[in-house]
N, C-alpha and C positions, 0 to 999 in steps of 0.2 A: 504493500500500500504506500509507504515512505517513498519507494522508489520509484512509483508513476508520477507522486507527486511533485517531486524534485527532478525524475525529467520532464514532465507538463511547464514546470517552472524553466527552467532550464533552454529551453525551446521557446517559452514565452520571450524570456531576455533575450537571445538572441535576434527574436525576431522585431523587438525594440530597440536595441543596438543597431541592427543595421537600417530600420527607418531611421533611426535618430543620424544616421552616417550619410544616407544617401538626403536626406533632408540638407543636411549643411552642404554637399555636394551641389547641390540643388540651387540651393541662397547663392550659393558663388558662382555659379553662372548664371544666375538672374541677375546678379550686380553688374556682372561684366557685361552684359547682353543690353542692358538699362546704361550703362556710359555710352557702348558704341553706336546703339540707336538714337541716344540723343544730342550724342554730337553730330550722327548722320543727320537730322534732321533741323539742328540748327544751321548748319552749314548748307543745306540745299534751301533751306527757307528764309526767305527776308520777311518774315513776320517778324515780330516780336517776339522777346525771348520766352513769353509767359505763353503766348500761341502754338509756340513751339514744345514747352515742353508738352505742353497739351496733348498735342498730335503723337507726340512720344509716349506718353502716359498710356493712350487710347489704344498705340500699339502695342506697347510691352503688356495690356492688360489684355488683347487679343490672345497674343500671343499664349499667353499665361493657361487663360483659361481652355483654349486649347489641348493646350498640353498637359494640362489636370483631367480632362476629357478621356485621351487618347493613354493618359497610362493608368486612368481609374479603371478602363473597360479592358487592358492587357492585364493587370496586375490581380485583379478580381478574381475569386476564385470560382469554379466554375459550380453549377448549380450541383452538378451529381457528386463534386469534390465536398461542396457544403454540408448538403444530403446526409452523404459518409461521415465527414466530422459529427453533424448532430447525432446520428446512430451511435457512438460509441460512444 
């Protein structure tokens, strides 16, 4: 009994370590991705620089949500995979 528990546990952390890993992986190319889009867009744009980051913002949050989209529906576990986990 001790020993399900502790690898149930075991398996748990892991599996929070490496979100918590690929999370920060994550922040730092959204930082990098957010400088170079909004230099690209200050520099093609003679608006103002408030206009500009706007149009930057609009993107990087495209962007974003996008891609919270496309790795919420690969990463998700699949219904019969669920199934199974609830079964046991």
């Amino acid at each position: 009994m001790a020993g399900k528990v502790l690898t149930e546990f075991r398996r748990e952390f892991h599996n929070s370590v490496n979100t918590a890993i690929v999370a920060a992986f994550g922040f730092l190319i959204a930082l990098s991705w957010r400088d170079l889009i909004t230099k690209y867009i200050t520099k093609l744009s003679s608006l103002s620089s408030l206009n500009s980051q706007l149009i930057s913002t609009a993107i990087i949050t495209f962007i974003s949500v996008l891609g919270i989209f496309i790795t919420t529906k690969i990463l998700s576990p699949k219904k019969e995979e669920a199934q199974a986990a609830e079964k046991k």
